[in-house]
C-alpha positions in Angstrom: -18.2 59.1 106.0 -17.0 56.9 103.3 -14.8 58.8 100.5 -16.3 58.3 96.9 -14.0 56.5 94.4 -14.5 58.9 92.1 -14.4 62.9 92.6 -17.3 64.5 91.6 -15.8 66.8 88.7 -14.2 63.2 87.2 -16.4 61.5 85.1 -15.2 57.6 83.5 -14.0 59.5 80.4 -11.7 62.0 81.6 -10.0 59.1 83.4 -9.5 57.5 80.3 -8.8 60.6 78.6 -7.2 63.4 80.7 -3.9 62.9 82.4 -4.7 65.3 85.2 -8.0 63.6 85.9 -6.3 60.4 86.0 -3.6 61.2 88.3 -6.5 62.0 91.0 -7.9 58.6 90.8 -7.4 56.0 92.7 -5.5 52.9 92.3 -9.0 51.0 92.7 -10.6 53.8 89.9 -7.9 53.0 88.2 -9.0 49.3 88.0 -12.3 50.0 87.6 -11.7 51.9 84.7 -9.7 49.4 83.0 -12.2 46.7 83.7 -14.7 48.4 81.3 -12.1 49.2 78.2 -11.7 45.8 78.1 -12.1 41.9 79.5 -9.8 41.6 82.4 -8.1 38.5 82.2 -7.8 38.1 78.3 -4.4 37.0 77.7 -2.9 37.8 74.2 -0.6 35.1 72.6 2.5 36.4 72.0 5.4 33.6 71.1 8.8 35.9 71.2 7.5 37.0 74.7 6.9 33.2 76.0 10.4 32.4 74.7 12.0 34.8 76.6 10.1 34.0 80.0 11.2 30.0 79.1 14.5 31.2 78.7 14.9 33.1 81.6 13.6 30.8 84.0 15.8 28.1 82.1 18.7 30.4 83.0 17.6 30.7 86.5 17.8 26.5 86.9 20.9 26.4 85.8 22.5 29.1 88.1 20.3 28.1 90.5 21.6 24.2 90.3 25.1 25.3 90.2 24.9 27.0 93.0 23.3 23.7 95.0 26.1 21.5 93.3 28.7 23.7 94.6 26.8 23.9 98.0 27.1 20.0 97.8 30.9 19.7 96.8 31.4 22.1 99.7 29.9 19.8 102.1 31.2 16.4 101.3 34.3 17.1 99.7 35.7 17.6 103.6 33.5 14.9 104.9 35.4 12.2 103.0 38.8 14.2 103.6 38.5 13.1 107.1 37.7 16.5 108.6 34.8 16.2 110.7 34.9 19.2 112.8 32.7 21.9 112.9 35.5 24.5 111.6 36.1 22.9 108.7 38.3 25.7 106.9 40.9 26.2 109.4 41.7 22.5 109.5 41.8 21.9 105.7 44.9 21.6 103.7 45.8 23.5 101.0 43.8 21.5 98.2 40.8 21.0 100.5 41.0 25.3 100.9 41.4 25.7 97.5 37.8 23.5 96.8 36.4 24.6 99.6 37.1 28.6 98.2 36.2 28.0 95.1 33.2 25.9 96.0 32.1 28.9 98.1 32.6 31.9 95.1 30.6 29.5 92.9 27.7 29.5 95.6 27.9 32.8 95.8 28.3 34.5 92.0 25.4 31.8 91.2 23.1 33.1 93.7 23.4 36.8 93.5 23.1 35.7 89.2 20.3 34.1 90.0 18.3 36.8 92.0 19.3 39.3 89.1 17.4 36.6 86.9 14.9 36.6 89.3 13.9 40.3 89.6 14.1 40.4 85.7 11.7 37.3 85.2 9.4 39.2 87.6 9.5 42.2 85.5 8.3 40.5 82.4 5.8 38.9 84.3 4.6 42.7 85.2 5.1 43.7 82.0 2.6 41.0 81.1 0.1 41.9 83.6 0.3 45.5 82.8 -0.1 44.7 79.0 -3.5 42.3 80.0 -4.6 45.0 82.6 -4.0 48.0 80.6 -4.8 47.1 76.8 -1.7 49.1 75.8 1.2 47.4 74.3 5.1 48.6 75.2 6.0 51.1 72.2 9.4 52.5 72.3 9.8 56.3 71.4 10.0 57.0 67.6 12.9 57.5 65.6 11.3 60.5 64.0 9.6 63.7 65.1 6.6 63.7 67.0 3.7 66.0 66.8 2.8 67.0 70.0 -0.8 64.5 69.6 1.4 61.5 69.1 3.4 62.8 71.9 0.6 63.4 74.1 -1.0 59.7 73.3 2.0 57.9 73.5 2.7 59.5 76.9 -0.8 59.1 78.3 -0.3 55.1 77.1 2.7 55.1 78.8 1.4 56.2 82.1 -1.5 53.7 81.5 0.8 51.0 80.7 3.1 51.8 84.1 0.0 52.4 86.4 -2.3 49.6 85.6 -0.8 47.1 87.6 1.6 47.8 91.0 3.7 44.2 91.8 3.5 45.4 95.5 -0.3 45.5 95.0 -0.4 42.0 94.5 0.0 39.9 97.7 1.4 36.3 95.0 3.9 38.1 93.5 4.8 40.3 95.6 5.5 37.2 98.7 6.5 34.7 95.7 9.4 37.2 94.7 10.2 37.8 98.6 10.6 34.5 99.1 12.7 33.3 96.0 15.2 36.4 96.6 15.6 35.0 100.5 15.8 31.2 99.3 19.0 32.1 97.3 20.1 35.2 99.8 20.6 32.4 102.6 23.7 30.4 101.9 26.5 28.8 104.6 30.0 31.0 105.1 32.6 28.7 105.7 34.8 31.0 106.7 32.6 31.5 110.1 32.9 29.4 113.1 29.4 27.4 113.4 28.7 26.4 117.3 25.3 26.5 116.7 24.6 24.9 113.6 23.3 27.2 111.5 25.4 26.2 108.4 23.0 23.2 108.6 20.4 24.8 108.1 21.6 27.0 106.0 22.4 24.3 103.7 19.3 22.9 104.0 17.4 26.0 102.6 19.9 26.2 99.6 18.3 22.3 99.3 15.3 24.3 98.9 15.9 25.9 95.4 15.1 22.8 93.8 11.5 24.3 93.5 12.6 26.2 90.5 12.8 22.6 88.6 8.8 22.9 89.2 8.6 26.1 86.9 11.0 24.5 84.2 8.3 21.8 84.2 6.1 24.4 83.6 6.7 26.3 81.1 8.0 23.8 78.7 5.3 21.4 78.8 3.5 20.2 76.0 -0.3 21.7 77.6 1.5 25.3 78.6 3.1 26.0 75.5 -0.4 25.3 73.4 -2.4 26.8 76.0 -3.5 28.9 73.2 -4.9 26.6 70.7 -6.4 24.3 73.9 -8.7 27.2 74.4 -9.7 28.6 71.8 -10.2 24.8 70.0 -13.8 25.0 72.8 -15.5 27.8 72.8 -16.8 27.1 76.4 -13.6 27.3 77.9 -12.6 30.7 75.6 -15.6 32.5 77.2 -14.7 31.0 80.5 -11.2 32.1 80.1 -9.4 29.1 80.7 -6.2 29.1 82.6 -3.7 26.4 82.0 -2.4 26.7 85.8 0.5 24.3 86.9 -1.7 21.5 88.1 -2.8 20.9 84.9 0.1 21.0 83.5 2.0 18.5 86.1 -0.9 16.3 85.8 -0.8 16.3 81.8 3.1 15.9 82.1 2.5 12.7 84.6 -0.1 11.2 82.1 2.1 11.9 79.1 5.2 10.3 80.4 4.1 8.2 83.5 7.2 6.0 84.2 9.9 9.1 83.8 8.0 11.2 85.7 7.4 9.1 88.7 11.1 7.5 88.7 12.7 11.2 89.0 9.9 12.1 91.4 11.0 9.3 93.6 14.7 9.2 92.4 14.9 12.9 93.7 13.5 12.5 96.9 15.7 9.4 97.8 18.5 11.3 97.0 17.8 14.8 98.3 16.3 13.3 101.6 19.6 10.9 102.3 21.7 14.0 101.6 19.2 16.2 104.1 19.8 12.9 106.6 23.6 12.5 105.9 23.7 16.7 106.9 22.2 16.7 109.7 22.3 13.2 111.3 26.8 12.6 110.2 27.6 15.0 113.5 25.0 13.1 116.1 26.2 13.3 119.6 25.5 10.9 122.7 24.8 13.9 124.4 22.5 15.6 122.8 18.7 15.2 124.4 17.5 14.4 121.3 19.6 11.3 120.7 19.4 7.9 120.5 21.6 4.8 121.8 22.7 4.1 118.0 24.6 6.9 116.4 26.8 7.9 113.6 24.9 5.8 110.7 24.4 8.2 108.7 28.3 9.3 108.7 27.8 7.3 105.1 25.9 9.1 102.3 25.0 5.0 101.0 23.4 4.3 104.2 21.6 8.2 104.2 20.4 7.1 101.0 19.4 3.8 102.1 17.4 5.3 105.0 15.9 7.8 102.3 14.4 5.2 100.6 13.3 3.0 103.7 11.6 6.0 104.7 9.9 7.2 101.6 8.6 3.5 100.8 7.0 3.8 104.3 8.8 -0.2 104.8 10.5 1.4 107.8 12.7 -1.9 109.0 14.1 0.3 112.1 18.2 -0.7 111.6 18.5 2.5 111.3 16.4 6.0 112.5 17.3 9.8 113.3 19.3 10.1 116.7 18.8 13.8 116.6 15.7 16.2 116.4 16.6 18.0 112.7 16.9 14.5 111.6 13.3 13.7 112.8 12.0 16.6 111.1 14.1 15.9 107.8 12.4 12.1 107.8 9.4 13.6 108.4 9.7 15.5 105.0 10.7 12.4 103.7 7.9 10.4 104.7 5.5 13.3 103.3 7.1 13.4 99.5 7.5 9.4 99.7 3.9 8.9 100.0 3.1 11.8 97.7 4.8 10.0 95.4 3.1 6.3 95.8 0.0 7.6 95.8 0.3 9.1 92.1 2.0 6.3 91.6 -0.4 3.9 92.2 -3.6 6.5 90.6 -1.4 6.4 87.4 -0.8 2.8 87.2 -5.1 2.3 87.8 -5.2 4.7 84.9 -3.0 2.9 83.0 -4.5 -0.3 83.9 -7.9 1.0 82.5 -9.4 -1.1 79.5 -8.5 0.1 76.0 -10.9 -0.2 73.8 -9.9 -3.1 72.3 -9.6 -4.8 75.8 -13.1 -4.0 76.1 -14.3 -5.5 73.0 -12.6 -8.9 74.0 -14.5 -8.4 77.1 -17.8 -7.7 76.3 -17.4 -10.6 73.3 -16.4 -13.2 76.1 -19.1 -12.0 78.7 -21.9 -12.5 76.0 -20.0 -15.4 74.9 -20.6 -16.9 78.0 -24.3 -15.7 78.5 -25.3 -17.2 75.3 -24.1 -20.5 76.6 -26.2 -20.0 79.5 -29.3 -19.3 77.9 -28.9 -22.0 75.3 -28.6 -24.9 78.7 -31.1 -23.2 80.6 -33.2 -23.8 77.6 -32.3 -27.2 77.2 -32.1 -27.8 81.4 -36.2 -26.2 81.1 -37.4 -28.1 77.8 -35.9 -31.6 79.3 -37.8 -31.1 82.4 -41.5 -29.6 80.3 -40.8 -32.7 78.6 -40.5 -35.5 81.4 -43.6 -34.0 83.2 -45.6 -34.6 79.6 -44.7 -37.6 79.1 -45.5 -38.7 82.8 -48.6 -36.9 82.8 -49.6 -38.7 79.3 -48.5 -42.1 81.7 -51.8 -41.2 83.8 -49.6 -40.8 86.9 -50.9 -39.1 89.1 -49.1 -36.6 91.4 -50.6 -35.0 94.4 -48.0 -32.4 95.2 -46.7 -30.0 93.5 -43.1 -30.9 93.6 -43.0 -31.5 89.7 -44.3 -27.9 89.1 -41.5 -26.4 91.5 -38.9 -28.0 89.4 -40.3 -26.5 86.3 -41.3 -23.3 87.3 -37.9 -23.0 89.1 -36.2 -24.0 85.2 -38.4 -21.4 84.0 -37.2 -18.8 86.0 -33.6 -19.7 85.4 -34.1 -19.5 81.8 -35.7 -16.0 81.8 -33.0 -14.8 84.0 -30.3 -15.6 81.8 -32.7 -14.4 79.1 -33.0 -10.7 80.4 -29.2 -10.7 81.1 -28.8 -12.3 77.6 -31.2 -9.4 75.9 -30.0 -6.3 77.8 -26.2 -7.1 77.6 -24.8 -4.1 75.7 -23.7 -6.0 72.4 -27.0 -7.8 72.0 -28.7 -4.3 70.8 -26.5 -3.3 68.7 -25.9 -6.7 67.1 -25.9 -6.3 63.4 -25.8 -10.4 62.9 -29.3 -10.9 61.5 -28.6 -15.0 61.7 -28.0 -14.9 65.3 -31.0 -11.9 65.8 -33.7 -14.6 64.3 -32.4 -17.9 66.3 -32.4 -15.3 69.2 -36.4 -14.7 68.2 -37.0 -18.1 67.7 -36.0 -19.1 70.9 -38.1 -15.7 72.4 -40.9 -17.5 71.0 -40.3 -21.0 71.8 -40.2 -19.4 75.6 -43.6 -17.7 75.1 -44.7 -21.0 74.2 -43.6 -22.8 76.7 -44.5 -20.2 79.1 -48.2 -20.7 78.1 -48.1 -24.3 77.9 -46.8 -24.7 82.0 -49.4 -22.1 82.4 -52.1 -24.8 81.0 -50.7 -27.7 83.0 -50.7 -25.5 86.1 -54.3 -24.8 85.8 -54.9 -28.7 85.0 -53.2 -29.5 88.2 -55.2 -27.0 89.9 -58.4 -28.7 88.9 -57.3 -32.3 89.4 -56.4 -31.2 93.2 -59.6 -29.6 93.4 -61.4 -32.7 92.1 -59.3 -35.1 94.6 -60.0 -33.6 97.3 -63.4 -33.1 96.9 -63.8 -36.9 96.0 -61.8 -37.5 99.9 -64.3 -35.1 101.3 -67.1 -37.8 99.5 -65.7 -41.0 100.5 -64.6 -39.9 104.1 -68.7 -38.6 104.6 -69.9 -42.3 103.3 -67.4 -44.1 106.2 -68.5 -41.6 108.8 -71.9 -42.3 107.6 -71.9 -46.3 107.8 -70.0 -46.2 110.7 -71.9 -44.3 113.2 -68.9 -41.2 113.5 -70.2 -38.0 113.5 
């Protein structure tokens, strides 16, 4: 049988308001009961407490950065010294040791800084969330004597505060912090003899912590740092609780500074990925089942880079490609951000490329610019042709067909095409020129006109085919008749 949330002796209230009670809830009571003090989710703004998360997570770059420089001086420095073995240290000189040593206690004071910065930028985030969850703020203990009811309510806010919200309860947090301590745990030892080729790798993954650049992006845009007054400016989006999440605020970023953005994107990707090739592909061996006929291109970090940007362009010219499986996977990478990046590329420039609304005043001015001149030749084009069939008509020639009436009906229907376009364009509503409105009725009417007078001619010519034929049907009876021809 299920278990009830709640005991039976433990009501809402005693939660709320009895320590002993609330130590026999559950963690889900728990919730529960804060749901109803207050609005989960409300999020109080509180600027000394968002400068120290920007400032902690700037300190975290720059450790973090340090740490990949000095991953990338130990790499190449030895590279270009001529020492292309796999146990690097032990064939270095004295100057290459001494870079390669210090390049290595950088790597590693930066990292174990930075996951010290880490676990306390997590902390304030679950201070945060036990803030929002709870409703009680963080009060430090009083300089002067308590009573024992201050003591009593401070303590029972305390243990409200600590058990509101558990970081190992919540499966982001909880994998986001387990996976940021492991991305700077991991780092090459280049005092170790690498057969296998794990250093690669390992060097790869140090590549990795780049991702913090993301949350610098974050937290010091424009959009995150206002979140506030975006929200509560609408009140729709206060009652909806608004969240200004990092996708809005990349997106705002890549709208507010649309060249910049895109040529790091790119810049970073060219560079990172002809480092990641120049890693992996330098040691290529004929051997290897993996490999191709060409080898040992990358063994230069200009052509890596090259190939980087051949690859991330998708041009793909194929003088050079990866000999070795890691350096298939690392192009693959490279193909993936390369195209990430020209397709916001090329959605930015549309946006950009959208009509201001100047540009669309200059267009909608030349557009009924040139319908106007349409309507006024139609007009002419069907008043020409009205006229030639009067004065041919008033000639007494007579036409049998109907070609003549084609000819006008079909300038007829020109000119109340162009007419409709001409009257439903969108500057002809609102056009405030009352010259231009009253040539523009005048000619309305001169087309009702018009319209009635081929109206009356058609009818005429109607009646004068009626009458022709029937005079035929006459005078072909009277020939049969004298004739004899039935």
């Amino acid at each position: 049988m299920k278990q009830p949330l709640l005991p039976p002796s433990v009501s809402a209230s005693d939660v709320i308001r009895d320590p002993e009670s609330f130590q026999r809830a559950t963690h889900a009571l728990q919730r529960c009961a804060f749901m109803l003090r207050r609005k989960v989710g409300h999020e109080k703004e509180d600027p000394h407490f968002d400068r120290l998360v920007r400032l902690k997570v700037l300190h975290i770059t720059v450790f973090s950065m340090m740490g990949v420089a000095a991953m990338i001086v130990m790499d190449v420095a030895p590279w270009y010294a001529g020492i292309k073995t796999v146990n690097v240290y032990q064939e270095a000189n004295e100057v290459m040791k001494t870079v390669l040593i210090s390049s290595q206690l950088i790597l590693t004071m930066t990292s174990l800084i930075t996951i010290c910065l880490i676990m306390q930028y997590y902390h304030l985030l679950l201070t945060r969330k036990r803030v929002e969850w709870s409703g009680v703020d963080v009060t430090p203990k009083p300089s002067y004597k308590e009573t024992p009811d201050e003591k009593h309510r401070r303590e029972l806010d305390h243990y409200k505060h600590v058990h509101s919200y558990s970081l190992w309860a919540s499966r982001i947090f909880k994998y986001k912090l387990f996976a940021e301590i492991i991305i700077h745990l991991v780092q090459p030892i280049i005092f170790l003899t690498d057969n296998l080729g794990l250093n690669e790798i390992f060097k790869l993954i140090v590549l990795c912590r780049l991702y913090v650049l993301s949350n610098l992006v974050h937290l010091y845009s424009a959009a995150y740092r206002n979140r506030f007054e975006i929200v509560n400016q609408c009140d729709e989006y206060k009652e909806a609780n608004l969240k200004i999440t990092p996708p809005l605020t990349f997106k705002s970023v890549l709208n507010q500074h649309t060249a910049a953005s895109v040529a790091i994107w790119g810049a970073l990707t060219v560079v990172i990925g002809g480092f990641g090739m120049f890693l992996v592909e330098r040691d290529a061996d004929s051997t290897d089942p993996w490999a191709a006929s060409d080898i040992g291109w990358a063994g230069s970090m200009e052509n890596s880079i090259y190939y980087a940007f051949i690859a991330a362009s998708t041009i793909g010219y194929g003088d050079y490609y990866p000999a070795t499986f890691k350096g298939r996977l690392v192009t693959l990478g490279i193909g993936i951000m390369g195209f990430m990046v020209l397709v916001v590329f090329q959605a930015l420039l549309t946006n950009q490329l959208k009509p201001t609304k100047h540009e669309k005043y200059i267009r909608d001015y030349l557009a009924l610019s040139e319908t106007r001149t349409q309507y006024e030749n139609k007009a002419a084009t069907f008043i020409q042709r009205m006229w030639r069939f009067r004065r041919v008509h008033k000639m007494g020639i007579v036409i049998p067909t109907f070609h003549k009436s084609n000819v006008i009906f079909g300038a007829m229907k020109k000119f109340r095409d162009v007419k409709f376009r001409y009257k439903h364009s969108e500057n002809f509503s609102g056009s405030s020129d009352v010259v231009l409105e009253e040539k523009l009725d005048d000619l309305m009417n001169m087309a009702n006109d018009v319209g009635v007078g081929i109206q009356d001619q058609r009818d005429q010519l109607l009646r004068l085919h009626k009458k022709v034929h029937k005079n035929l049907k006459t005078i072909r009876a009277k020939i049969y008749e004298r004739t004899g021809r039935k």
